[in-house]
OpenMM code with the backbone's topology and positions (N, CA, C; nanometers):
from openmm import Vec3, app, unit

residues = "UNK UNK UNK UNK UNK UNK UNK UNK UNK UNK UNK UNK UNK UNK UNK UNK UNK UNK UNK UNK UNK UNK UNK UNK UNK UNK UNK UNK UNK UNK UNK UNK UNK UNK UNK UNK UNK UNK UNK UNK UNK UNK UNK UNK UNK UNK UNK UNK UNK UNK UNK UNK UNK UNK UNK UNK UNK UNK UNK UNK UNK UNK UNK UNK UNK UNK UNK UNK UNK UNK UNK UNK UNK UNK UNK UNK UNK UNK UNK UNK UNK UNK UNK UNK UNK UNK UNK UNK UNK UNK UNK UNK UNK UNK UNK UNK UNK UNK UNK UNK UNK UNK UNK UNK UNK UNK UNK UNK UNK UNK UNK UNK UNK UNK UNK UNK UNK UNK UNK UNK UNK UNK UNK UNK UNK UNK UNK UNK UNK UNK UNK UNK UNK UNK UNK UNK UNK UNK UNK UNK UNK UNK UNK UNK UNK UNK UNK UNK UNK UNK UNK UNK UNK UNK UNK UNK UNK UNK UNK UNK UNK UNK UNK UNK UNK UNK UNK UNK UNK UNK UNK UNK UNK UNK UNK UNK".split()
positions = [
    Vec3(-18.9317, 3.2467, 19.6234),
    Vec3(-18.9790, 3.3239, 19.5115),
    Vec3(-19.0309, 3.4572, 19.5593),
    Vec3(-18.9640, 3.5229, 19.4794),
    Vec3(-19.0560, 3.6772, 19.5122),
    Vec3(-19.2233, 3.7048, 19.4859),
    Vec3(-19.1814, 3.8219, 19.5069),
    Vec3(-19.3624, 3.8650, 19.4420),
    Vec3(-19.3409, 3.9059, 19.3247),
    Vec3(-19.2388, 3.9389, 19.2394),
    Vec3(-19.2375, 3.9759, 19.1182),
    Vec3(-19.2066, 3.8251, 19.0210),
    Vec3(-19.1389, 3.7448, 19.0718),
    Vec3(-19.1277, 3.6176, 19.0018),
    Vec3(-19.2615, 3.5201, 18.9785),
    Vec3(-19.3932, 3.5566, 19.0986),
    Vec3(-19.4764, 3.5115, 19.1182),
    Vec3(-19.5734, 3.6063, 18.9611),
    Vec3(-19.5655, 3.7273, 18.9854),
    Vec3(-19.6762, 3.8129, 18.9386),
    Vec3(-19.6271, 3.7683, 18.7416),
    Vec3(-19.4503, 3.7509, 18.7254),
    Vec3(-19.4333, 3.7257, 18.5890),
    Vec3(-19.4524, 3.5384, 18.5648),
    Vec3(-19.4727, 3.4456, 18.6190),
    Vec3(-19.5388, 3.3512, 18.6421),
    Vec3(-19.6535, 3.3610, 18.5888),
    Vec3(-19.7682, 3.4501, 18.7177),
    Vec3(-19.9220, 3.4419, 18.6631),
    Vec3(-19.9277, 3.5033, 18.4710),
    Vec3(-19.8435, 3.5514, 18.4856),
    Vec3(-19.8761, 3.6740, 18.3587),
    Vec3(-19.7616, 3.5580, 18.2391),
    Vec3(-19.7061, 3.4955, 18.2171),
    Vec3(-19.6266, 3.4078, 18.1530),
    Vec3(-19.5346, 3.4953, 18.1500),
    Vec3(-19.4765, 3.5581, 18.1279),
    Vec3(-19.3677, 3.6557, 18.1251),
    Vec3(-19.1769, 3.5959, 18.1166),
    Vec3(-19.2481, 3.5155, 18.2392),
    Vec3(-19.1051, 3.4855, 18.3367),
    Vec3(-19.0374, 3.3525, 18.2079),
    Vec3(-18.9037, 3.3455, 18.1985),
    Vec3(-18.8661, 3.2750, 18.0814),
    Vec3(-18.7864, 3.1118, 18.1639),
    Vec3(-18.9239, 3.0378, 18.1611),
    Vec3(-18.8463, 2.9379, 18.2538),
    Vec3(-18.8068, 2.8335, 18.1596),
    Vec3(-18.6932, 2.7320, 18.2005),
    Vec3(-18.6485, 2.6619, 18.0652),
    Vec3(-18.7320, 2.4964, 18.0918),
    Vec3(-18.8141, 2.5649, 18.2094),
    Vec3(-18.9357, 2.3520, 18.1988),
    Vec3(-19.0369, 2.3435, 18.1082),
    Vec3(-19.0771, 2.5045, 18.0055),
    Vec3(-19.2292, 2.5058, 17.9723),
    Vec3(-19.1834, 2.4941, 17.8203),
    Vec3(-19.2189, 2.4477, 17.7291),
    Vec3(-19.1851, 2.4542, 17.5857),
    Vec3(-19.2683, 2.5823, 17.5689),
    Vec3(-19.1823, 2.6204, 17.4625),
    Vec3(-19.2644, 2.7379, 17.3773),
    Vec3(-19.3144, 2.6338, 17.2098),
    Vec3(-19.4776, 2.6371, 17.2246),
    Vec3(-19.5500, 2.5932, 17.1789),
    Vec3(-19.5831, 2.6804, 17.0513),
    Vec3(-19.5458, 2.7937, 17.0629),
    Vec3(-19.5981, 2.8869, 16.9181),
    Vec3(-19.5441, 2.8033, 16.8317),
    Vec3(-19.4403, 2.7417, 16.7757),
    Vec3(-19.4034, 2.6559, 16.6333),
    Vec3(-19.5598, 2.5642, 16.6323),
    Vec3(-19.5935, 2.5164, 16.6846),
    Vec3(-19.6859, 2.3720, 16.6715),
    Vec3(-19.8001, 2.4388, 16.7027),
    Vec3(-19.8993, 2.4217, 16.5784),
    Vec3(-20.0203, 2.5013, 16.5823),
    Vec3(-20.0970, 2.3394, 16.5429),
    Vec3(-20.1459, 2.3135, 16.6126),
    Vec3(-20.1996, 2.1858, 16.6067),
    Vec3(-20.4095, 2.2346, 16.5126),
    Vec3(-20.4102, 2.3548, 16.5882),
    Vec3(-20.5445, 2.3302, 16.5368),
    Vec3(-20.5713, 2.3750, 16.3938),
    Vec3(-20.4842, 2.4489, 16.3451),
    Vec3(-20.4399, 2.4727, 16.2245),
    Vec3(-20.4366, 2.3809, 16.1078),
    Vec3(-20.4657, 2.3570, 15.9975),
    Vec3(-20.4317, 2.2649, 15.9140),
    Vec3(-20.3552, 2.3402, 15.8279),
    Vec3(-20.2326, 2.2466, 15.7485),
    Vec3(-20.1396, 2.2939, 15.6497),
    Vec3(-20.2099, 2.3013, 15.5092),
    Vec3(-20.1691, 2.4185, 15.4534),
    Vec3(-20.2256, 2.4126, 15.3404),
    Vec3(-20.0919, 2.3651, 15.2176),
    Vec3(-20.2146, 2.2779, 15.1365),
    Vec3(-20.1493, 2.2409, 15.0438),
    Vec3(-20.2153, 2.2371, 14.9113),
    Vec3(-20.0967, 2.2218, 14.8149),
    Vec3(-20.1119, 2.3057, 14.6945),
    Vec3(-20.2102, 2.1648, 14.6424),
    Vec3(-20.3353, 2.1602, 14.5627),
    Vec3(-20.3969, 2.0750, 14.4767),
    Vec3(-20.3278, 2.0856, 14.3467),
    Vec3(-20.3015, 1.9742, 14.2918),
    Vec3(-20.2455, 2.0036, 14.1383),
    Vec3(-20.3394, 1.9616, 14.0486),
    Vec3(-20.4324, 2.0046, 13.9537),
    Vec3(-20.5070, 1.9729, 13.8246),
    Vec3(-20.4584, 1.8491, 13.8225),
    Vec3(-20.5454, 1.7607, 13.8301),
    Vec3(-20.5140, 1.6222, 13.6995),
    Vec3(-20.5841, 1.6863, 13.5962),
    Vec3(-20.4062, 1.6294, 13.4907),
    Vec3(-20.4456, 1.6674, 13.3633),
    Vec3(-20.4420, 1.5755, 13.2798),
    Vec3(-20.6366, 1.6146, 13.1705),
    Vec3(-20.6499, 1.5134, 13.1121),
    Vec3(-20.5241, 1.4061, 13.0082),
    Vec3(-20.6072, 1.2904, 13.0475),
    Vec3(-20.4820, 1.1812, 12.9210),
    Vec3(-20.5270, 1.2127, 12.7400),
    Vec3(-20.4404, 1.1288, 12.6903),
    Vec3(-20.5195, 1.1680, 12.5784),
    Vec3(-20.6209, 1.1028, 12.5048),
    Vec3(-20.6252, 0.9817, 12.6100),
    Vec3(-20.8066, 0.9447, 12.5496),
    Vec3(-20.8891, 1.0667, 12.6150),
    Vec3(-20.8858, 1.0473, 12.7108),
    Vec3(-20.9936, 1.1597, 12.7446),
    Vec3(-21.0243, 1.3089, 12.6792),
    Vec3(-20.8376, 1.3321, 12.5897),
    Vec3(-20.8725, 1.4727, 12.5296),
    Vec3(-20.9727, 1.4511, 12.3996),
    Vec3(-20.8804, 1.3026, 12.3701),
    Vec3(-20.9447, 1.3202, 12.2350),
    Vec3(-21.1171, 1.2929, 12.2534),
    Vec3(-21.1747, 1.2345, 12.3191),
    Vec3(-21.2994, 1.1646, 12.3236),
    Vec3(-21.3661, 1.3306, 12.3712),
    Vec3(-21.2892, 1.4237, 12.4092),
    Vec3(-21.3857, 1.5552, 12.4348),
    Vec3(-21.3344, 1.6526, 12.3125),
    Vec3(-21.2441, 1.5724, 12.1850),
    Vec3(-21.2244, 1.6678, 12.1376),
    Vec3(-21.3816, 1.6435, 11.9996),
    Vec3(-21.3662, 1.5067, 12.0076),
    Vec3(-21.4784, 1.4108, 11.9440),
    Vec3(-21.6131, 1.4821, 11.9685),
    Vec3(-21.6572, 1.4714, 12.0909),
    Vec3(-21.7759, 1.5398, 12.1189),
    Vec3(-21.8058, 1.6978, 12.1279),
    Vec3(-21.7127, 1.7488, 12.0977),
    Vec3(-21.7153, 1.9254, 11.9717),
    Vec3(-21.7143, 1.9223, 11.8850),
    Vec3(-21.6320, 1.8510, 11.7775),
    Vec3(-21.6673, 1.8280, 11.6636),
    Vec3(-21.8132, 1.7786, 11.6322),
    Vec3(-21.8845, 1.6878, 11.7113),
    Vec3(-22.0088, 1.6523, 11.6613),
    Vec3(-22.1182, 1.7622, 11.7397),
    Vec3(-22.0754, 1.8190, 11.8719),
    Vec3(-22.1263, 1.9286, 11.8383),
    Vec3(-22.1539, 2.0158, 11.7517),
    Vec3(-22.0552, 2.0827, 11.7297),
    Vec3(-22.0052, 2.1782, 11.5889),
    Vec3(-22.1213, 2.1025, 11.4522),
    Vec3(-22.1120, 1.9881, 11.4187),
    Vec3(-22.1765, 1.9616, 11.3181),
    Vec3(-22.3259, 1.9549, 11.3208),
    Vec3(-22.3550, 1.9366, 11.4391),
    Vec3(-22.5367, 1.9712, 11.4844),
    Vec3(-22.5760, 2.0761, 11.4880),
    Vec3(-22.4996, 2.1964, 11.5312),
    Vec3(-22.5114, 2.3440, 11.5285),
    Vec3(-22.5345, 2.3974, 11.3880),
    Vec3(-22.6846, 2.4090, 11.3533),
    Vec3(-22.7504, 2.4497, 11.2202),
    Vec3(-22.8326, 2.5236, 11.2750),
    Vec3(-22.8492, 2.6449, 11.1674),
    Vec3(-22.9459, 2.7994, 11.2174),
    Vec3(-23.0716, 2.7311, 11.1666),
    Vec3(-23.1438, 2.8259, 11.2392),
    Vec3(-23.2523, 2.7955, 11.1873),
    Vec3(-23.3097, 2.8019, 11.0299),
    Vec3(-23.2691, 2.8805, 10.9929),
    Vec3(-23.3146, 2.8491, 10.7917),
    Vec3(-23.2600, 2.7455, 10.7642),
    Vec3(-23.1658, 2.6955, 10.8137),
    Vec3(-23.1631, 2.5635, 10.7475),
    Vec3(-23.2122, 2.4103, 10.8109),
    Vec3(-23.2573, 2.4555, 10.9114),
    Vec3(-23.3797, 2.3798, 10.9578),
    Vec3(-23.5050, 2.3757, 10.9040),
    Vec3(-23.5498, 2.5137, 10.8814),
    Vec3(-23.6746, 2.5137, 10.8048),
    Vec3(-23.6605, 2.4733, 10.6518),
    Vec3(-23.5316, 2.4953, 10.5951),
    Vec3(-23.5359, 2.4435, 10.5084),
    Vec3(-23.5345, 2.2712, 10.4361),
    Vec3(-23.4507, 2.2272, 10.6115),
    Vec3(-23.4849, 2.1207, 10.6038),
    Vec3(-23.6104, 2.0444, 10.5885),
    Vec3(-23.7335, 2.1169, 10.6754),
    Vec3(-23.8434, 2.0901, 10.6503),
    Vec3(-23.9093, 2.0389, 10.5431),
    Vec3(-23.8609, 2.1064, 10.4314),
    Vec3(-23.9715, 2.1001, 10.3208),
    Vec3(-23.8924, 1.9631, 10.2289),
    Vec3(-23.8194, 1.9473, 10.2807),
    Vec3(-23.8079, 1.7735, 10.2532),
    Vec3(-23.8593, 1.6632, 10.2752),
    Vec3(-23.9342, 1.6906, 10.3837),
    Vec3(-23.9737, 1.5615, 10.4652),
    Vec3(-24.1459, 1.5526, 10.4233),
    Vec3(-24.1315, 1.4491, 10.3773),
    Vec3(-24.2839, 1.4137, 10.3350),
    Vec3(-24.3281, 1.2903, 10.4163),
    Vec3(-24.4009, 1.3585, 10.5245),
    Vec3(-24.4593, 1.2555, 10.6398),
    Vec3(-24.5645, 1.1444, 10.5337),
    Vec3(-24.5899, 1.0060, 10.5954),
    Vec3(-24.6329, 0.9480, 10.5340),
    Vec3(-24.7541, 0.8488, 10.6711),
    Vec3(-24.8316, 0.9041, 10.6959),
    Vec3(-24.9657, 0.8447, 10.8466),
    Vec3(-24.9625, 0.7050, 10.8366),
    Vec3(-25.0260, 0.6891, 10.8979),
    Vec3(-25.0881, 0.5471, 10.9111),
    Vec3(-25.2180, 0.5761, 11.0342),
    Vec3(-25.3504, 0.4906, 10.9506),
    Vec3(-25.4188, 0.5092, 11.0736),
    Vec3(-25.4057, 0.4903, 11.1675),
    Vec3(-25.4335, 0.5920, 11.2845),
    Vec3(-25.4201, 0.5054, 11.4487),
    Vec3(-25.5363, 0.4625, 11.4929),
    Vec3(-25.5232, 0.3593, 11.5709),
    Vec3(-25.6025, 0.3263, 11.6391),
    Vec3(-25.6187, 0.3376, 11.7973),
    Vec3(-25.7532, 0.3636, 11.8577),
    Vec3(-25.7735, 0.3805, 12.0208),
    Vec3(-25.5996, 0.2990, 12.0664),
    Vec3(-25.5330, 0.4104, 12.1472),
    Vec3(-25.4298, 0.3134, 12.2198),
    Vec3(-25.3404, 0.2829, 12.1407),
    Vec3(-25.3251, 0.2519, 12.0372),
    Vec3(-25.1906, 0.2967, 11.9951),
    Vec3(-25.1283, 0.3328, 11.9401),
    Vec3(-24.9480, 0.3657, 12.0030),
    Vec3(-24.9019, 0.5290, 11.8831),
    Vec3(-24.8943, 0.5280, 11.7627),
    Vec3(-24.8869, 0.6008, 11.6913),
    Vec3(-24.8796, 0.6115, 11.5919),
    Vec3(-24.7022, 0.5917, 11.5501),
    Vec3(-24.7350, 0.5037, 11.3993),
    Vec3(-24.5735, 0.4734, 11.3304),
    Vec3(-24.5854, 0.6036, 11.1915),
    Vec3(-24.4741, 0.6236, 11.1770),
    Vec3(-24.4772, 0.7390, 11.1217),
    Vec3(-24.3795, 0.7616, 11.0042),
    Vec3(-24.3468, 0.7340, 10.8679),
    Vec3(-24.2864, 0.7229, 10.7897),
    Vec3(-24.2154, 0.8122, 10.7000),
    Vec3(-24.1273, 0.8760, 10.6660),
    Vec3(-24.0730, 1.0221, 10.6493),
    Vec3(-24.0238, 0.9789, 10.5647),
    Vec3(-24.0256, 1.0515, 10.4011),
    Vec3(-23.9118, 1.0485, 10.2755),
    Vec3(-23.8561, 1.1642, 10.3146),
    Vec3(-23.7060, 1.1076, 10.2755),
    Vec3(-23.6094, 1.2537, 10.2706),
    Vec3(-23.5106, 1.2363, 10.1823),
    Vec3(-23.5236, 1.3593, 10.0531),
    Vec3(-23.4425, 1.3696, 9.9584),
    Vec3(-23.3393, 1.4333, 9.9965),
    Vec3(-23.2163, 1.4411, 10.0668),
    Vec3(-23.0921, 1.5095, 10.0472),
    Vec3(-23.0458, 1.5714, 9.9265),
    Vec3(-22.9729, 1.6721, 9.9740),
    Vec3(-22.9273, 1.7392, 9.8588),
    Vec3(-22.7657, 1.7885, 9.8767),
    Vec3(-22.7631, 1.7705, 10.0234),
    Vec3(-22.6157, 1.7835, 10.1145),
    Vec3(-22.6275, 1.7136, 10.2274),
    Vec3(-22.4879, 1.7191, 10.2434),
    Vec3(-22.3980, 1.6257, 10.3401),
    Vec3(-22.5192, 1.6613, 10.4806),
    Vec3(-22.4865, 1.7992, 10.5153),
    Vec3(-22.5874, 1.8590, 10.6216),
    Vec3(-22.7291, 1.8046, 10.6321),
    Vec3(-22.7943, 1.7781, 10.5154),
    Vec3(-22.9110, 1.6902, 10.5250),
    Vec3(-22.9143, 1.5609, 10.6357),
    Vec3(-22.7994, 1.5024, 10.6247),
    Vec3(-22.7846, 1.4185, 10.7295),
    Vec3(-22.8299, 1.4247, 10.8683),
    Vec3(-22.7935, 1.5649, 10.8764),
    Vec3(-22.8847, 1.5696, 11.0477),
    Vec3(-22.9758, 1.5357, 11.0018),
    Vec3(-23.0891, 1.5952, 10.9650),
    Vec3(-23.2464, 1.5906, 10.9660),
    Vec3(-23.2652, 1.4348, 10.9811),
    Vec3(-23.2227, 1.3331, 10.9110),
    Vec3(-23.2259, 1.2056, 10.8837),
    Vec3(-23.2148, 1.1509, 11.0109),
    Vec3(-23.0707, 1.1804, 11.0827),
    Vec3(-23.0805, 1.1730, 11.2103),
    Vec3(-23.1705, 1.1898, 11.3571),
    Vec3(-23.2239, 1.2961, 11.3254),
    Vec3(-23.3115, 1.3688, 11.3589),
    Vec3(-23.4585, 1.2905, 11.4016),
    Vec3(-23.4613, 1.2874, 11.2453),
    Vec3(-23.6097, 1.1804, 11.2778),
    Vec3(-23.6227, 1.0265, 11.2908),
    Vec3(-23.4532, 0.9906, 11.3138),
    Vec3(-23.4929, 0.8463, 11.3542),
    Vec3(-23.4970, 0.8570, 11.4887),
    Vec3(-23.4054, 0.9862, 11.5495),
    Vec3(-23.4400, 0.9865, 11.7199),
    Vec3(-23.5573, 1.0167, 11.7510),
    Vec3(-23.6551, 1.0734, 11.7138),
    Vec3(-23.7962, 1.0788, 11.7061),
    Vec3(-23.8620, 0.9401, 11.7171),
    Vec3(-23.7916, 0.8581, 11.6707),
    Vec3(-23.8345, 0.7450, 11.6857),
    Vec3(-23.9861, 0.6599, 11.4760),
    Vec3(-23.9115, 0.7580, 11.4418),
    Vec3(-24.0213, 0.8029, 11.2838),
    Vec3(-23.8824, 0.6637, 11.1767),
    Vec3(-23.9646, 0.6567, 11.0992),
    Vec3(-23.8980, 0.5428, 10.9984),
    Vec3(-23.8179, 0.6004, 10.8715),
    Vec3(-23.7371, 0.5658, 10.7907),
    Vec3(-23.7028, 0.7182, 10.6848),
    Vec3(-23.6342, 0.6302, 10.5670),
    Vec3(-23.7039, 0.6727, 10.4706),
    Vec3(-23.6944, 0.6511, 10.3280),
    Vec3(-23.6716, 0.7237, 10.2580),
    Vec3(-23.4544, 0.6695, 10.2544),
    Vec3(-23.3635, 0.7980, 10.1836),
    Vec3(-23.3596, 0.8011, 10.0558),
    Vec3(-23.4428, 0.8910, 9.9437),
    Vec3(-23.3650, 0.8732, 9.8188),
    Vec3(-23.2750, 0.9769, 9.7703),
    Vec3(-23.1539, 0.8926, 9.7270),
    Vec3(-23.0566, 1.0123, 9.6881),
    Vec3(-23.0070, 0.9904, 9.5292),
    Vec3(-23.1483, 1.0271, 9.4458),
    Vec3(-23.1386, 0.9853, 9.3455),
    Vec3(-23.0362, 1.1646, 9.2655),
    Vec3(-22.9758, 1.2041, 9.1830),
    Vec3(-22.9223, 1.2713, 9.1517),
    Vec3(-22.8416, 1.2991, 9.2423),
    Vec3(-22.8029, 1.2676, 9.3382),
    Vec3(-22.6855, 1.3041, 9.4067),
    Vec3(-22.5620, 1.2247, 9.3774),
    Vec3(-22.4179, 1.3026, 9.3941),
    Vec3(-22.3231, 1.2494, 9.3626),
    Vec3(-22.2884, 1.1509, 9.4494),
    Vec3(-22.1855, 1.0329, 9.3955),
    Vec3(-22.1583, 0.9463, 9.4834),
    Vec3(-22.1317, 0.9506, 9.5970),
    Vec3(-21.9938, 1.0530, 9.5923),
    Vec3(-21.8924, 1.0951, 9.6832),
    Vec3(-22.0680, 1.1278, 9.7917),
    Vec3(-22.1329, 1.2104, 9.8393),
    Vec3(-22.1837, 1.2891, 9.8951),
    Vec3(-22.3137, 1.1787, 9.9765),
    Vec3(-22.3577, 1.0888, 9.8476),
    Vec3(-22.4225, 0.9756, 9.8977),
    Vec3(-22.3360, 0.8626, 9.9458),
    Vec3(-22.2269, 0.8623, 9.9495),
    Vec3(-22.1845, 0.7878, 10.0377),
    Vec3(-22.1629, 0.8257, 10.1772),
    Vec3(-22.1118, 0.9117, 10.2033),
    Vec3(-22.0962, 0.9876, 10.3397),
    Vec3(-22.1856, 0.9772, 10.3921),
    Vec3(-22.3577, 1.0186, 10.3114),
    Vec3(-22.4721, 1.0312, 10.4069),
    Vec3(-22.5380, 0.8787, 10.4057),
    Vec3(-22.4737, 0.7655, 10.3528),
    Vec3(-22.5033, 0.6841, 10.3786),
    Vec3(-22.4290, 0.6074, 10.5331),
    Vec3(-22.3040, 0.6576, 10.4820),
    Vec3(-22.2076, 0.6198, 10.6041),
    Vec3(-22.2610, 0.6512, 10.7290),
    Vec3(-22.2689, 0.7641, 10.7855),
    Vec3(-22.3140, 0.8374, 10.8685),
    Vec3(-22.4604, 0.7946, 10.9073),
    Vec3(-22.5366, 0.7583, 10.8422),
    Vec3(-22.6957, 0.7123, 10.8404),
    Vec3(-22.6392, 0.5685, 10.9294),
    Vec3(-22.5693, 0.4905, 10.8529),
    Vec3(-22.5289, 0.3542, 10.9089),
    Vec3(-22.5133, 0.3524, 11.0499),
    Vec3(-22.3998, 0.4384, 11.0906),
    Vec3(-22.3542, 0.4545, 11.1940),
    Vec3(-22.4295, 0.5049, 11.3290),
    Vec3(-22.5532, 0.5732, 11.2216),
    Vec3(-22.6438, 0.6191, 11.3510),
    Vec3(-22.7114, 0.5115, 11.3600),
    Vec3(-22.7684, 0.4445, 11.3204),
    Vec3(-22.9023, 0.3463, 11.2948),
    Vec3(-22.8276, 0.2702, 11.3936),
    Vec3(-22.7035, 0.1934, 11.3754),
    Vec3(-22.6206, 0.1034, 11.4829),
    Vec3(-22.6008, 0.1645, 11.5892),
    Vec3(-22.5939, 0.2869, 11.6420),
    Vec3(-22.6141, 0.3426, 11.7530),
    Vec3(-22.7183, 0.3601, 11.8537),
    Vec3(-22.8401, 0.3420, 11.7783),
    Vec3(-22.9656, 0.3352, 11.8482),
    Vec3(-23.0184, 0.2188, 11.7712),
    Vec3(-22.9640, 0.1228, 11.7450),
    Vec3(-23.0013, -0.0515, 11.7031),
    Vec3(-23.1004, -0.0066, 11.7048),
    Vec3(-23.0882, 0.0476, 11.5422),
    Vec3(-23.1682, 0.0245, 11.4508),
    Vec3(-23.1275, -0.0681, 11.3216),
    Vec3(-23.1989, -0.0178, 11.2048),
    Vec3(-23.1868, -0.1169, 11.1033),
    Vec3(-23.1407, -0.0348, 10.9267),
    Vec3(-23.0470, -0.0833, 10.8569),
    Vec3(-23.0431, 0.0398, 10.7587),
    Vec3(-23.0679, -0.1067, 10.6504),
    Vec3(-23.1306, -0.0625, 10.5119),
    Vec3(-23.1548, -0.1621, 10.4191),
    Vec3(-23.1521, -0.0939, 10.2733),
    Vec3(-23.1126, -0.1594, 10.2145),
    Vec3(-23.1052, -0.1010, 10.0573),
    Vec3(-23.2626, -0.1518, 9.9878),
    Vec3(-23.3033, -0.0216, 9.9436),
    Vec3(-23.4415, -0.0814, 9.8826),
    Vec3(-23.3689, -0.0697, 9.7130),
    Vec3(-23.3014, 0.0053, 9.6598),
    Vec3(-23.2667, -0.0059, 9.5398),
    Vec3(-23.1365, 0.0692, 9.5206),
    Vec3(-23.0723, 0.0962, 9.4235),
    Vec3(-22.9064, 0.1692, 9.4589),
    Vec3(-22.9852, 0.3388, 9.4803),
    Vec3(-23.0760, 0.3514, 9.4888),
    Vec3(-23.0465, 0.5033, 9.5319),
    Vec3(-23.1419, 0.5094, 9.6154),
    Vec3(-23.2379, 0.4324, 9.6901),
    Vec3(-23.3317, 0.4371, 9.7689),
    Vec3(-23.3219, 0.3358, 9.8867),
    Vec3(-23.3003, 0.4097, 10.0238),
    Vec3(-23.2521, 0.3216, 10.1361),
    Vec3(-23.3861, 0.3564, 10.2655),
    Vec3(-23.4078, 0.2481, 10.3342),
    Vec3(-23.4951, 0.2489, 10.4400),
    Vec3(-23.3953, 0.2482, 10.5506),
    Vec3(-23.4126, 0.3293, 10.6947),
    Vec3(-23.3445, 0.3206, 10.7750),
    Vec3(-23.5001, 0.3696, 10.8669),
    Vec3(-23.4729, 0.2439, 10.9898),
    Vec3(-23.5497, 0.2166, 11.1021),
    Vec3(-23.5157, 0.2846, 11.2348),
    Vec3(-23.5514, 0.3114, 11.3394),
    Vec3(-23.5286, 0.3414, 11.4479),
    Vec3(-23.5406, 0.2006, 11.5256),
    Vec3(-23.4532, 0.1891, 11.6532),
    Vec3(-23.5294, 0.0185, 11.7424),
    Vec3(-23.6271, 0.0600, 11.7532),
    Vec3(-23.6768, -0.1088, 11.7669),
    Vec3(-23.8596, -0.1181, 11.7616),
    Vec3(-23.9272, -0.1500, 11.6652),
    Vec3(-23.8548, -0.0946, 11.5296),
    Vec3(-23.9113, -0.0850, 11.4003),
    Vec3(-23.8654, -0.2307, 11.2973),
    Vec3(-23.9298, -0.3223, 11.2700),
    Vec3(-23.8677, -0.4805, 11.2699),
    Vec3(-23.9121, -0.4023, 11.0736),
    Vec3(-23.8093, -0.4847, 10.9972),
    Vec3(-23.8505, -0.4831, 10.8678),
    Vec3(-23.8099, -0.6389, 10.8399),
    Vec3(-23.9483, -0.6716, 10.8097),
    Vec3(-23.9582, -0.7987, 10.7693),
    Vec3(-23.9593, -0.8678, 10.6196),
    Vec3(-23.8994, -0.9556, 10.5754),
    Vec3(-23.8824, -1.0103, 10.3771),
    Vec3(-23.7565, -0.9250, 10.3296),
    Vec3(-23.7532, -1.0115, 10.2040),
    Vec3(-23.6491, -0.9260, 10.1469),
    Vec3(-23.7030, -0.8078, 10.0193),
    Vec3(-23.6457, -0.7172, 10.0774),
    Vec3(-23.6996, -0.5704, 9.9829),
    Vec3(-23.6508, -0.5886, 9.8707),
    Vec3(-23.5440, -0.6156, 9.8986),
    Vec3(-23.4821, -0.6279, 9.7739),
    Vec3(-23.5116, -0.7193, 9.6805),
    Vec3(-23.5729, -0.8170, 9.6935),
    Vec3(-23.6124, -0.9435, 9.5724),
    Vec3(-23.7425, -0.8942, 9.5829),
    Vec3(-23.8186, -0.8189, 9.6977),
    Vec3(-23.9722, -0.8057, 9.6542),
    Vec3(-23.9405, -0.7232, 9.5191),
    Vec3(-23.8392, -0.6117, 9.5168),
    Vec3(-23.8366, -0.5170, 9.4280),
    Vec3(-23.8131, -0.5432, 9.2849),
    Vec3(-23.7042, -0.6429, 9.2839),
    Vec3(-23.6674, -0.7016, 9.1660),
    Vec3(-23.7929, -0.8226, 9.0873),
    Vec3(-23.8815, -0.8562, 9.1644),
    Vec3(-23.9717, -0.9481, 9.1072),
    Vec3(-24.0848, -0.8738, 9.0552),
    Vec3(-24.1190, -0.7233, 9.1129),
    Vec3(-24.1963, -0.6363, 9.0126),
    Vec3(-24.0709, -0.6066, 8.8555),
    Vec3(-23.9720, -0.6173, 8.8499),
    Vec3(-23.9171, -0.5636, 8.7023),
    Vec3(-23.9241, -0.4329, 8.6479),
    Vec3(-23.9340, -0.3468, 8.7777),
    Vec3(-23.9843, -0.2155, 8.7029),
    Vec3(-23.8170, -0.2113, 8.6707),
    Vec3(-23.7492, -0.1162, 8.5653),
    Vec3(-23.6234, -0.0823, 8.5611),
    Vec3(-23.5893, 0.0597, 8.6455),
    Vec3(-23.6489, 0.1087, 8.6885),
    Vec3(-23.6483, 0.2194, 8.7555),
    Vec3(-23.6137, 0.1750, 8.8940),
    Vec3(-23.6542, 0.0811, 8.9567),
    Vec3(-23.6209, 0.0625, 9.1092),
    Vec3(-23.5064, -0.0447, 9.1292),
    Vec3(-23.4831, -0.0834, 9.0405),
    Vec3(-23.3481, -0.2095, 9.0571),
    Vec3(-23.2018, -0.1192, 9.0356),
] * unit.nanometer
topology = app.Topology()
chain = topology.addChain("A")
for resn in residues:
    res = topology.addResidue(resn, chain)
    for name in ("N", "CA", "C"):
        topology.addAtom(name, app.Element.getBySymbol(name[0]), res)
């Protein structure tokens, strides 16, 4: 070997056919690869299309919150040292939207005595529907005190006898 075969040696230069050329294989490198979205099924669309819509229907400005207010006729009970207070709310509806509020204060954990006396069927049924459906959601309790006056409980809240025959054995014609 020369001194120039030696010097392109030290320097890699020299093109010998024992050494692989290693540039293809980049070992320390990782390959990149493409991630693809999983895309939702359609339970999953629909069950997020579900929870916008009931978004959407909770989304009330404030005036009609405050206006909700002046429906609700809290009803006390004394408390005593130690413990909380139960808390009893009439609420006259007048629209479908009333329904939140109703909602509202059974998650509060408050008791609610719906009358939807002048309201149309169509409108008292819905907010009855909807009342139902919540009360069974947070096992609670919904009860007919007369055809236009309904008690709905939050859990916790036990309603004990029947309202309905207590009601009918006073004879008023107004509450049957």
């Amino acid at each position: 070997m020369s001194i120039i075969d030696k010097f392109l040696d030290v320097m890699r230069l020299n093109d010998d056919d024992y050494e692989f050329d290693n540039e293809d294989y980049d070992y320390d490198e990782e390959e990149e690869y493409e991630v693809k979205e999983k895309k939702p099924s359609r339970r999953e669309r629909k069950k997020e299309e579900e929870q916008q819509q009931i978004a959407a229907t909770f989304d009330i400005s404030e005036k009609q919150r405050q206006k909700q207010q002046n429906k609700i006729t809290p009803i006390n009970r004394n408390r005593r040292q130690g413990q909380p207070g139960m808390e009893v709310c009439v609420i006259k509806p007048t629209t479908i939207e009333d329904e939140i509020e109703i909602t509202e204060t059974l998650l509060n954990g408050r008791t609610v005595v719906i009358n939807m006396e002048g309201l149309s069927v169509d409108i008292a049924q819905r907010i009855i529907d909807f009342t139902s459906g919540a009360t069974f959601a947070m096992h609670g309790n919904l009860q007919k005190i007369s055809n236009y006056i309904f008690l709905a409980t939050p859990n916790g809240v036990d309603i004990s006898g029947d309202i309905q025959g207590l009601m009918e054995s006073f004879d008023l014609p107004g509450l049957n």
